[in-house]
C-alpha positions in Angstrom: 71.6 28.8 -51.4 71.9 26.9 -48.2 70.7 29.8 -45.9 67.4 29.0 -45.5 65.5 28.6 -42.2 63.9 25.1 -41.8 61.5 24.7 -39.2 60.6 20.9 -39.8 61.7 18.2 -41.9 59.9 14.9 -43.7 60.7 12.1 -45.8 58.7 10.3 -48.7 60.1 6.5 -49.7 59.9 7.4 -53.0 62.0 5.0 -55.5 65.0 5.0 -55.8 65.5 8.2 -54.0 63.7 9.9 -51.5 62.4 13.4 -51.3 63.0 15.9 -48.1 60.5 18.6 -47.4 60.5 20.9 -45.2 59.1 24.1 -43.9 60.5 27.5 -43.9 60.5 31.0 -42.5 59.1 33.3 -45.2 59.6 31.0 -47.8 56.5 28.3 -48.2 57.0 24.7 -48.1 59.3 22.8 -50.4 60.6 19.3 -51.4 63.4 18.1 -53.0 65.5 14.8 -53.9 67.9 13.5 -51.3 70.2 13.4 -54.1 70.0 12.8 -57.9 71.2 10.8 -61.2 73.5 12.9 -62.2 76.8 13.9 -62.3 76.3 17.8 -61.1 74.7 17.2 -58.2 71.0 18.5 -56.8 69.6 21.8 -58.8 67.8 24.8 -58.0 65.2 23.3 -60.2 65.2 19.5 -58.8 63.2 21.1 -55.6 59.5 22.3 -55.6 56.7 24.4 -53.4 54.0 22.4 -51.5 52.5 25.5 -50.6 53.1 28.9 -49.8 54.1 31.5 -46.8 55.4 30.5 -44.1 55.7 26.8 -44.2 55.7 24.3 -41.2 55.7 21.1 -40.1 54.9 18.3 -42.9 54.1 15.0 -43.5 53.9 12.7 -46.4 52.2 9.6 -46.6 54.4 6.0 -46.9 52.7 4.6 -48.5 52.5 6.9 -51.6 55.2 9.3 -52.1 52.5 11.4 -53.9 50.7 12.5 -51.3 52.0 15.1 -48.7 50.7 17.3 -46.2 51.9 20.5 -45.9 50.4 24.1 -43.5 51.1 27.5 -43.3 51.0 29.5 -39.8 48.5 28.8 -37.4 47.2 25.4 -38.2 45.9 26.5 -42.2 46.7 22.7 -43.5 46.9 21.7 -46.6 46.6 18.4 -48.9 49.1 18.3 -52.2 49.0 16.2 -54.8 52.5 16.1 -56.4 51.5 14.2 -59.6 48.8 16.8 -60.0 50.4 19.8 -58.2 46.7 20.5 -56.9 46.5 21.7 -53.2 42.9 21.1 -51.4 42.6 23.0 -47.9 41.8 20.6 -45.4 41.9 22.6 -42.3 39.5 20.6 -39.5 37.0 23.5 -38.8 34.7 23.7 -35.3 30.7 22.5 -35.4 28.4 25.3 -35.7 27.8 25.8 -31.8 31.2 26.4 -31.3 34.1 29.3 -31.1 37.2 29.0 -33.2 40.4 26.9 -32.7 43.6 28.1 -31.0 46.1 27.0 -33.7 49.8 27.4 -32.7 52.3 28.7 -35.3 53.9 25.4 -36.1 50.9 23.1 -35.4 51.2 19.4 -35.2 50.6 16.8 -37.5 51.2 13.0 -37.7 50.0 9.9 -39.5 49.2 7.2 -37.8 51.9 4.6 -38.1 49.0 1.9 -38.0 46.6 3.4 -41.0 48.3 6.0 -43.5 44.8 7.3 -44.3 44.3 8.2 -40.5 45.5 11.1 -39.5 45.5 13.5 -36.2 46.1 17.3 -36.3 45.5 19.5 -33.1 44.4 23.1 -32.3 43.8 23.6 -28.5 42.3 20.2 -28.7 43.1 16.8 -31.0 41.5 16.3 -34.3 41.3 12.9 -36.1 40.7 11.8 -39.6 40.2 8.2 -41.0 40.0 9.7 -44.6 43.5 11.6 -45.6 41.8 15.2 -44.1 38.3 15.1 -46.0 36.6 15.2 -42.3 37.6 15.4 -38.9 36.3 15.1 -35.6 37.9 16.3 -32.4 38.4 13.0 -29.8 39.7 15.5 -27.3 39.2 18.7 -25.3 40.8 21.3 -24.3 44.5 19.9 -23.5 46.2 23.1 -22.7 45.5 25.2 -19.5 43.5 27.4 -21.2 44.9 30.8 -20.5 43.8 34.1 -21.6 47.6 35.7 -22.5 46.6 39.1 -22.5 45.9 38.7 -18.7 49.5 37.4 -18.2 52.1 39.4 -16.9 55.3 39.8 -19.4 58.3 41.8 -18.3 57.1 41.8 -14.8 53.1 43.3 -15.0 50.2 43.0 -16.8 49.8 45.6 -19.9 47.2 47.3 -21.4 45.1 46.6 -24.3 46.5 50.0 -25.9 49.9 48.9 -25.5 52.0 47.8 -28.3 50.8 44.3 -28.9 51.9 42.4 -32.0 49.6 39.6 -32.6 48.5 39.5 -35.7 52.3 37.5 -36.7 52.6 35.8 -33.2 51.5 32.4 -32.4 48.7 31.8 -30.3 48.7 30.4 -26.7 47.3 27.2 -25.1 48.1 25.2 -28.4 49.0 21.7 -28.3 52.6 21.7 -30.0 53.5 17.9 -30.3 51.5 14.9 -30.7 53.0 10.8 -31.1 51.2 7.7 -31.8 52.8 4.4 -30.3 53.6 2.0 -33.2 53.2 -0.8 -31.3 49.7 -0.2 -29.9 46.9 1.0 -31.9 45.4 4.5 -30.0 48.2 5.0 -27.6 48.1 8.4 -28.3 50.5 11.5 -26.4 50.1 15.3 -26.6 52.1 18.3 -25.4 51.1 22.3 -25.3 52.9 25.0 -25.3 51.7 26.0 -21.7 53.8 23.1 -19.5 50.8 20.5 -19.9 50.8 16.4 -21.5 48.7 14.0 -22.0 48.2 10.3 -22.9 45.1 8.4 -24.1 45.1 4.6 -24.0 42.2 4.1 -26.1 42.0 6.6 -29.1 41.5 9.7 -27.1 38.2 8.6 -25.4 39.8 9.5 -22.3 43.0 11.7 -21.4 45.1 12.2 -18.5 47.2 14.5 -17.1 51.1 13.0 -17.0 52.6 16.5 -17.1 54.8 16.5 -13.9 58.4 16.7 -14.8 60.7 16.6 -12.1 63.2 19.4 -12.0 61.7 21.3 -14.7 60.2 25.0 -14.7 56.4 24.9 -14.2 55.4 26.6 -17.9 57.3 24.4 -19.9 57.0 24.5 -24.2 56.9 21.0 -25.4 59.0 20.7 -28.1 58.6 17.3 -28.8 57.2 14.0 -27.9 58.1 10.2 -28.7 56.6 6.8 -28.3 59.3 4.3 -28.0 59.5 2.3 -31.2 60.4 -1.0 -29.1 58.2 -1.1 -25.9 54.7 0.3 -25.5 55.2 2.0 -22.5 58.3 3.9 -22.5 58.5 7.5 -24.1 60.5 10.5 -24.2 59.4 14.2 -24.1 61.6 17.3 -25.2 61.0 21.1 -23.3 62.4 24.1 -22.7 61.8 26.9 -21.2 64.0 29.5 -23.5 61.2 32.4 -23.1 61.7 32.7 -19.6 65.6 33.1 -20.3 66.6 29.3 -19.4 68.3 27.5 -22.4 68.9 24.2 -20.5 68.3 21.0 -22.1 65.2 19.5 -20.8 65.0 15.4 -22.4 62.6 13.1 -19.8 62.2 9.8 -20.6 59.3 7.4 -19.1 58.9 3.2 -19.0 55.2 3.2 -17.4 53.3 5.6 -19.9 54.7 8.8 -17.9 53.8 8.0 -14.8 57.1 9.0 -13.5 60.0 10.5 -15.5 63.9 10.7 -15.5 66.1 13.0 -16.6 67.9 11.5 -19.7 69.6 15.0 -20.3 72.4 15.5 -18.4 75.3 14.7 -20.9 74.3 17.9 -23.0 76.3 21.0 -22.7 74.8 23.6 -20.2 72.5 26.4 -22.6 71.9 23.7 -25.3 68.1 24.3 -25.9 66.9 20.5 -27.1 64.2 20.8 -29.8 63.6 16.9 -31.3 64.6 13.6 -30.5 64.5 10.3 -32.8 64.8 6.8 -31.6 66.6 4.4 -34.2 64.5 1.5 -35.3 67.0 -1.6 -35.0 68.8 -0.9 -31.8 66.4 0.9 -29.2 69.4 2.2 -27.4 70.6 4.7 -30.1 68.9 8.0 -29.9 69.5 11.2 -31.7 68.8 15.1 -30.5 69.0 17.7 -32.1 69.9 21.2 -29.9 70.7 25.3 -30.6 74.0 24.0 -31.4 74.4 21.1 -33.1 73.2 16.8 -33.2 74.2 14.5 -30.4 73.7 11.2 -30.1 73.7 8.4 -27.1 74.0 4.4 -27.2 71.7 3.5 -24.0 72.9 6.1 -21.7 73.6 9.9 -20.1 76.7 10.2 -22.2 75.8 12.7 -25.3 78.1 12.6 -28.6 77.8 15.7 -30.6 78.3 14.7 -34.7 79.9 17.0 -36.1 81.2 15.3 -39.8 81.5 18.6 -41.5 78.4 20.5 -40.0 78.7 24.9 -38.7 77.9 24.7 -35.0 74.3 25.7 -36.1 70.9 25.4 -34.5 68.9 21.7 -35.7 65.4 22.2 -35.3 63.9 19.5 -36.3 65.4 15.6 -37.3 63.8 12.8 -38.8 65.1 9.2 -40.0 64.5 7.7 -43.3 64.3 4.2 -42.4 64.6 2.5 -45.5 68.3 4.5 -46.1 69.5 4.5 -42.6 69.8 8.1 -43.1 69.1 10.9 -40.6 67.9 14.0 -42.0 68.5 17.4 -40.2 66.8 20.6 -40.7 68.4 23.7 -39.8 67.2 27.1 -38.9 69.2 28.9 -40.6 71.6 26.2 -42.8 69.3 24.2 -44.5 69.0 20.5 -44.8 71.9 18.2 -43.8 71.9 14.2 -44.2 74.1 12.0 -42.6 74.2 9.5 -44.8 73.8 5.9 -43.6 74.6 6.2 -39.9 74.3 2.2 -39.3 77.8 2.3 -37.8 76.5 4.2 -34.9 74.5 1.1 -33.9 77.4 -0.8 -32.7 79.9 1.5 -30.7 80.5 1.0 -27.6 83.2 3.0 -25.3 85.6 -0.2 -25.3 85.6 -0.4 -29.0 86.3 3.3 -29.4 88.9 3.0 -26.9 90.9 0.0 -28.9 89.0 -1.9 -31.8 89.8 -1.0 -35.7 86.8 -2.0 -37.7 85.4 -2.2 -40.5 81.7 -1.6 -40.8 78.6 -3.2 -43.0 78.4 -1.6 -45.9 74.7 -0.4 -47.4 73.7 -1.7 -50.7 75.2 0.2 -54.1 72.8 1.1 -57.0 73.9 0.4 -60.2 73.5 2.7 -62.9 75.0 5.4 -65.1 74.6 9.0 -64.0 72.9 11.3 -66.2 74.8 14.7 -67.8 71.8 16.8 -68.2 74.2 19.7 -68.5 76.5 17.8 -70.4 79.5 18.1 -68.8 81.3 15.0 -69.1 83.3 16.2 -65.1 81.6 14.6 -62.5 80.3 17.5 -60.0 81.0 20.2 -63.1 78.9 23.0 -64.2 79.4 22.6 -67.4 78.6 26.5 -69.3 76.6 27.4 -66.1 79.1 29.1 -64.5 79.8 29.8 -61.1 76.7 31.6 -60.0 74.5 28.3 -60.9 74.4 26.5 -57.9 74.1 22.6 -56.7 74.5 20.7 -53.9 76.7 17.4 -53.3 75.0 14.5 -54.1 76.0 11.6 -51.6 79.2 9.9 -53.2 78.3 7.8 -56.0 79.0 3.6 -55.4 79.4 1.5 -52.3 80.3 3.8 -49.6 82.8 1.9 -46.8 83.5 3.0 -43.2 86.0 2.3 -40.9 87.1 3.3 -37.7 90.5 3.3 -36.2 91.1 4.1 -32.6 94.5 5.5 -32.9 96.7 7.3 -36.2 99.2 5.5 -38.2 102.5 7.4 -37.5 105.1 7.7 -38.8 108.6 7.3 -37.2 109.4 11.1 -37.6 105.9 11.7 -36.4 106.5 9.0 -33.3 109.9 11.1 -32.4 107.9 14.3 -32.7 105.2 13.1 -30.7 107.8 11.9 -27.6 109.6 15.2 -28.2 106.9 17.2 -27.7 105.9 15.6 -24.5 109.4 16.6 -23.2 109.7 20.4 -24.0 106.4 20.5 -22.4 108.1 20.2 -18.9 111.7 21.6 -20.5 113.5 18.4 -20.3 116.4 17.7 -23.3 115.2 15.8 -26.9 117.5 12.9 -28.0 119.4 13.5 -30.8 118.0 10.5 -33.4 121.2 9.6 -35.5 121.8 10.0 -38.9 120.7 6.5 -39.6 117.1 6.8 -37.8 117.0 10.7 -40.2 117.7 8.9 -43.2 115.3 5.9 -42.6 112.9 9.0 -41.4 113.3 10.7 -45.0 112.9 6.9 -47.1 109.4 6.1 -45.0 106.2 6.0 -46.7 103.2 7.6 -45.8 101.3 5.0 -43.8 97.7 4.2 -45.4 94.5 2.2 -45.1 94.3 -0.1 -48.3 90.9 -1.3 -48.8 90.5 -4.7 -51.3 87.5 -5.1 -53.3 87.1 -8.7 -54.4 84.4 -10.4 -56.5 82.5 -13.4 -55.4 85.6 -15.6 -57.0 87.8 -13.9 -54.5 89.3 -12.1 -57.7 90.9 -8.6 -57.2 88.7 -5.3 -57.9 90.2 -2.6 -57.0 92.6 -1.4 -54.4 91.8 1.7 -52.8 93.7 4.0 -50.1 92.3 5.7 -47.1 93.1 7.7 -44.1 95.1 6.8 -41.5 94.6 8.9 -39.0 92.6 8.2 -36.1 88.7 8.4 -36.1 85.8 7.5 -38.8 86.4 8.1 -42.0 84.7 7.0 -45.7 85.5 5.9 -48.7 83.8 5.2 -52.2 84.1 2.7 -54.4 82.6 3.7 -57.5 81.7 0.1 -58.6 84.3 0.0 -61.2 87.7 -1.9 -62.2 90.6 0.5 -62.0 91.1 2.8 -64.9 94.0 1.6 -67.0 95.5 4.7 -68.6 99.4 4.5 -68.9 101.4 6.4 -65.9 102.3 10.5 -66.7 104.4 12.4 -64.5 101.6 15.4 -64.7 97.7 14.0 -64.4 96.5 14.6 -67.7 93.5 17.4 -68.4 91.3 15.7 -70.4 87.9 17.1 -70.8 86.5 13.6 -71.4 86.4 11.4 -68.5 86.1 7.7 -69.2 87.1 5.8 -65.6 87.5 2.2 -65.7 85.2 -0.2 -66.6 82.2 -1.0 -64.7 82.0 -4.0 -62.3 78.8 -6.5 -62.5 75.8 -6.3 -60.1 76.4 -9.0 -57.7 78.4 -9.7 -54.3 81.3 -8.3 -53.3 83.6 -8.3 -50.2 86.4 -5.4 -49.0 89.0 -6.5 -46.6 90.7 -3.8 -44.5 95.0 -3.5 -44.4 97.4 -1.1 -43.1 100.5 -0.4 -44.7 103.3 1.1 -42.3 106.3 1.6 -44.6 105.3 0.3 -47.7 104.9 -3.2 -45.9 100.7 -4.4 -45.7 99.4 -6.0 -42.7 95.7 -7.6 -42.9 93.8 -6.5 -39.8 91.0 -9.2 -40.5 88.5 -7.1 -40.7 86.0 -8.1 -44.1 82.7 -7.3 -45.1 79.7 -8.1 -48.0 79.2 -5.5 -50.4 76.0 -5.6 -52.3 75.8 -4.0 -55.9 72.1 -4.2 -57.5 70.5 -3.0 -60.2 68.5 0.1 -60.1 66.9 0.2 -63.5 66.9 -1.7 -66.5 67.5 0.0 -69.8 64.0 0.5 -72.0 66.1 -0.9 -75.1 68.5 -3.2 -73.4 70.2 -5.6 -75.8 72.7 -7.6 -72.8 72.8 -8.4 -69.5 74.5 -6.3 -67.3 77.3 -9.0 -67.4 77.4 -8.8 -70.8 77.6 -5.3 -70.7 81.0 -5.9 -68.4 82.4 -8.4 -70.1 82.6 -6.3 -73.3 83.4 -3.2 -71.0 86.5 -5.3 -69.4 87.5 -6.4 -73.3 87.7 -3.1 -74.5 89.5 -2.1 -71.3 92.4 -4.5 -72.3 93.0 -3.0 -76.1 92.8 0.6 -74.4 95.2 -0.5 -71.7 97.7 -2.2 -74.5 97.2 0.7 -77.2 97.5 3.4 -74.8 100.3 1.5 -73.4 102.3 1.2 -76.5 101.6 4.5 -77.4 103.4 6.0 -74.2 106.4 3.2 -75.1 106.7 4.2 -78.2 106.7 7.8 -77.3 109.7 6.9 -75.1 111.4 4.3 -77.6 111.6 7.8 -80.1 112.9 9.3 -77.3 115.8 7.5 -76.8 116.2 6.9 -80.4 116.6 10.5 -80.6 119.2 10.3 -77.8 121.3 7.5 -79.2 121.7 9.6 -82.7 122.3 12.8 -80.9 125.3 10.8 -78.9 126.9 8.7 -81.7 127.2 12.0 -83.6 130.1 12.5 -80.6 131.3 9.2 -80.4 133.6 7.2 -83.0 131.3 4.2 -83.0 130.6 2.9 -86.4 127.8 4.6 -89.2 126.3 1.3 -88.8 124.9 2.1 -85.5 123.3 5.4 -85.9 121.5 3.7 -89.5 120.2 0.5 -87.2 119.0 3.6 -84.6 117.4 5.6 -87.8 115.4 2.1 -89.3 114.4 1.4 -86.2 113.2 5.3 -85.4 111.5 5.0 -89.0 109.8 1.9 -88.2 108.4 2.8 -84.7 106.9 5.6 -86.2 104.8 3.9 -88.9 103.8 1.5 -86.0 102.7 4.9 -84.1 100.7 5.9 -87.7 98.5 2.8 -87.8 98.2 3.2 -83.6 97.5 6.2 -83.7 96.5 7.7 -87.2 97.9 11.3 -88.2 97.5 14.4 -86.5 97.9 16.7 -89.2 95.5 15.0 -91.9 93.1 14.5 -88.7 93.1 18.4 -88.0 92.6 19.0 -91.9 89.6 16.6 -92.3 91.4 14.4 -94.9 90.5 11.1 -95.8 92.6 8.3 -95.1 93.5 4.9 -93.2 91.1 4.4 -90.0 93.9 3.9 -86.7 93.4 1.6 -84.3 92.7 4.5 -82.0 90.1 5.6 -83.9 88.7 1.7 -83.6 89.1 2.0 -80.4 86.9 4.8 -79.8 84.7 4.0 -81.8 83.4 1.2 -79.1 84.3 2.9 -76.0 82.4 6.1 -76.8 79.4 4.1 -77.9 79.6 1.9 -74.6 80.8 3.8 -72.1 77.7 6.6 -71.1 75.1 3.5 -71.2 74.3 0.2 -70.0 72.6 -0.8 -73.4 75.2 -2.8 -74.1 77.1 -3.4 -77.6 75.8 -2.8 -80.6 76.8 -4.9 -83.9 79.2 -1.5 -85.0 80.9 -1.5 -81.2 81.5 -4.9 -81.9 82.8 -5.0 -85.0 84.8 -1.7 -84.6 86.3 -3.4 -81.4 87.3 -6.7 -83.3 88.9 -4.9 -86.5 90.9 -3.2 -83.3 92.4 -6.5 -82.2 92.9 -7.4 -85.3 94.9 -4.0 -86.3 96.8 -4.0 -83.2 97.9 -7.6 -83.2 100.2 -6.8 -86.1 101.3 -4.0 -84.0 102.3 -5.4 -80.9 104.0 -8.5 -82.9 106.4 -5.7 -84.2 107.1 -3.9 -81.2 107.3 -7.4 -79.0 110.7 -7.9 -81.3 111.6 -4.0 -81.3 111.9 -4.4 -77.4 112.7 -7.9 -77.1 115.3 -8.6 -79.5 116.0 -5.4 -81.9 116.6 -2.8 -78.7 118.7 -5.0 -76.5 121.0 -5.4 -79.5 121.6 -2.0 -80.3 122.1 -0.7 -76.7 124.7 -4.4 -76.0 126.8 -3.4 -79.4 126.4 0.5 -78.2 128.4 -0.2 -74.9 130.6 -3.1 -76.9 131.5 0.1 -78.8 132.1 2.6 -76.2 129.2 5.0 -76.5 128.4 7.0 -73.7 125.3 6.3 -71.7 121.8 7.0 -73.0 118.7 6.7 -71.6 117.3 3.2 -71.6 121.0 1.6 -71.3 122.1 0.1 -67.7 125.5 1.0 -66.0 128.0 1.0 -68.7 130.4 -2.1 -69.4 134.1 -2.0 -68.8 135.1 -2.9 -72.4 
């Protein structure tokens, strides 16, 4: 259930999805797939434990999704071997001469961006290991300002030893909290305490100094987080707060000469927004993302803060982290779970003009293409198949090539243009215009105004069309990498427990273009961009190309479209068949007509017996003439859940298909060319009242 309290968050770059872990109050360590292959979405059973109790702060290495660091309270770390599911204890320990570690609750640990077997860990001092945790040695001292908390006042005065002390479950004091290595210089190292203290080493922690003075911050500060810039080796930003003293100000400080000085970089936040972690994107060095009590902001080079909302509670983010590979920043929650915004590249770009006036269209990430799995075998995308409600999964990112747009102000229509204007006058009590019949009916014939988004191939050939939003703001929309299904128009959307959607488009290069349509009339804004579609696996027992696999897909798709097609126009041929007997029984028109209407009627439905086959003797189980339905099916249910391609049966069951319904539509191209228009011309040469099918009756 999403309830659960998430104190950090990591990322593998595992292939072809990554895995989030996280750890939680009361309920260990765990990791999980950023989403999954199939059709129902992320299980219960898709995520696993790294370790047990309360979990905190991990780490995995990058190099080999495998491998991840995980720790329970007070600094007891752990090494996990997910192929294995072994867990070795890897806790750095002090030499014999010396007294134990002060660990605190959520104790820091990082990999060095420039080694992934190096890694650095930190009690009251720092620890470093060149060997993934087998050894350590400390390469600092004591960082923190050394305290003895049970000689501190709380609540005004110093309290006895008798008194009602709860340690045992409580972190312990004069821990360093936070710890960043600079990317861009090897031993650039920062650390931050719990007790209002920082530090920075320029040469691998041979030597530290104090860089702790924070303008306009309280003295005994908790540092939340700190952050070598990504982009310049001596800029870097530092998170407190000072929440345990009752202040729940946002306290961000960013520094361009090691920490020398600092600036506030905070003051955009809403007042009593505690700040807990910052990230810094790695492509633009402007774009920066917090995470508070209350929600995620975000900033492009400057003091004004953006909260995301996109479909989040206003809920405490404790911890964020950005999968680099994706784009994707991952959020944990205390309290909600995980959240991923999924491919935030368009933040990179905004500026306050182009909010203020510019439609656009942004770059659209790279599609995977594959089949997704059923393993519940539920043929509904997002269905539980016999689960029932109680089983539960999470959304799965949509499935395809996901596009964004922006527009800066909603499409309106004309009665929502006179509502808007009207509005603004009863606000101050002035009189609204009375539009005129002609502007009400025009109102009542307007179409809903939409976004139309064009898919075209690397020919410039026509995908897809699909409609978006028009209102104003960001908004997405999937393609799901394949041609428009092609079943025949119903007035009520069929309930068919097999899905098949359209066939699927190639891996290749694609392009969507960006249109408004006010009024049922398109207008091309211009705006275009590449879309990507690559392969994520290849089949074990392939036996075509994955244009091979489309061309036969896109064949198919045609006899479906024509046989489903002429099914539906037959069903409506018999229908006015039926009509025209019923009305010539009324009329005094001539036998002659009603017999043409009967051979006709007769005719259409033998066509619908070789189209179609025969209900009944289906339902019994009797033998008899194969329909070209049944053809039909033969090859699309054989092709459709797998890129394997055709087999020599699809193929053949396809061809004797064509062949069958060739002879078919050669019949019904004269029933509705020639036979039809016939009998409705001599119908109103006759005088027959109207039936459906026929045009305004004649005059004769």
């Amino acid at each position: 259930m999403p309830i659960t309290q998430f104190y950090k968050v990591a990322v593998d770059y595992d292939e072809p999805f990554y895995n989030i872990y996280g750890g939680t109050q009361d309920n260990n360590t765990q990791g999980g797939p950023s989403r999954t292959d199939n059709v129902h979405g992320i299980r219960t059973g898709d995520w696993f434990v790294t370790v047990f109790a309360d979990g905190h702060q991990p780490a995995v290495d990058p190099t080999n999704p495998d491998i991840i660091y995980s720790e329970w309270q007070k600094g007891n770390l752990i090494r996990y071997d997910r192929k294995t599911g072994e867990v070795i204890y890897i806790q750095p320990q002090p030499g014999a001469d010396e007294e134990s570690e002060r660990f605190n609750w959520d104790s820091p640990i990082l990999i060095s961006p420039h080694d992934p077997a190096r890694l650095y860990f930190a009690s009251q001092r720092v620890w470093r290991s060149d060997n993934r945790g087998d050894s350590w040695s400390a390469i600092s001292g004591d960082l923190s300002h050394a305290q003895d908390r049970m000689k501190l006042p709380m609540m005004g005065r110093v309290w006895s030893f008798d008194s009602a002390w709860d340690l045992m479950a409580m972190s312990q004091f004069g821990t360093i909290t936070s710890l960043s290595e600079s990317p861009l210089v090897e031993g650039l190292l920062y650390a931050g305490t719990d007790d209002g203290r920082i530090h920075v080493s320029e040469n691998g922690g041979e030597k530290w100094r104090d860089i702790g003075n924070l303008p306009d911050v309280p003295k005994n500060y908790f540092v939340n987080d700190i952050k070598a810039d990504l982009h310049n080796a001596d800029t870097v930003y530092v998170v407190v707060d000072d929440h345990k003293s009752g202040n729940f100000s946002p306290y961000i400080l960013k520094s361009t000469n090691r920490g020398a000085t600092w600036r506030s970089i905070s003051r955009g936040l809403p007042h009593r927004h505690v700040a807990w972690r910052l990230v810094q994107d790695h492509v633009n060095p402007k774009l920066l993302f917090v995470a508070t009590e209350f929600g995620v902001f975000f900033t492009v080079g400057g003091d004004i803060w953006t909260k995301l909302a996109g479909g989040t509670p206003n809920m405490s983010f404790r911890d964020l982290v950005i999968q680099k590979r994706e784009n994707d920043l991952v959020g944990a929650t205390f309290g909600r779970s995980f959240y991923i915004f999924d491919d935030y590249t368009p933040l990179r770009s905004l500026t306050a003009e182009n909010l203020k006036s510019d439609t656009m269209l942004f770059p659209v990430r790279d599609a995977l293409w594959y089949l997704q799995r059923m393993p519940l075998g539920d043929f509904q995308i997002g269905g539980k198949s016999s689960q029932g409600d109680s089983y539960y999964v999470a959304d799965n990112p949509p499935f395809g090539a996901v596009i964004t747009y922006y527009l800066p102000e909603s499409i309106l229509t004309a009665k929502e243009q006179r509502r808007k204007s009207e509005k603004a006058i009863e606000k101050t009590g002035g009189n609204t215009p009375y539009p005129g019949w002609d502007a009400l009916r025009a109102e009542k014939a307007e179409e809903d105004p939409a976004v139309v988004l064009t898919i075209r191939d690397s020919n410039g050939e026509v995908i897809r069309k699909i409609e978006g939003p028009a209102k104003a703001g960001f908004h997405r929309v999937a393609w799901n990498l394949r041609y428009p299904e092609s079943s025949p128009w119903t007035k009520k959307k069929q309930d068919d427990y097999i899905v098949i959607p359209g066939p699927l488009a190639a891996p290749g290069d694609y392009t969507v273009s960006l249109a408004t349509r006010i009024n049922g009339v398109l207008k091309d804004t211009g705006q275009q961009t590449s879309i990507h579609v690559k392969l994520m696996r290849q089949n074990n027992l392939a036996t075509a190309t994955p244009e091979e696999v489309v061309a036969f897909g896109l064949r198919l798709d045609k006899l479906k479209r024509e046989g489903t097609g002429a099914n539906s126009a037959m069903k409506t041929l018999l229908a006015e068949l039926g009509a025209i007997k019923q009305t010539l029984l009324r009329s005094g028109a001539d036998t002659e007509l009603r017999n043409r209407a009967r051979a006709l009627e007769l005719e259409v439905m033998d066509l619908q017996l070789q189209l179609s086959g025969d209900e009944r003797r289906d339902l019994a189980g009797a033998t008899g003439p194969l329909s070209v339905q049944r053809r039909t099916s033969v090859a699309q249910l054989g092709t459709s859940f797998s890129t394997y391609g055709p087999t020599p049966t699809h193929q053949s069951s396809l061809e004797i298909g064509e062949q069958g319904f060739a002879g078919i539509r050669t019949a019904l191209d004269r029933i509705f060319s020639t036979d039809m228009p016939a009998l409705r011309k001599d119908m109103d040469d006759a005088g027959v009242p109207w039936t459906p099918g026929r045009g305004v009756p004649s005059n004769n």
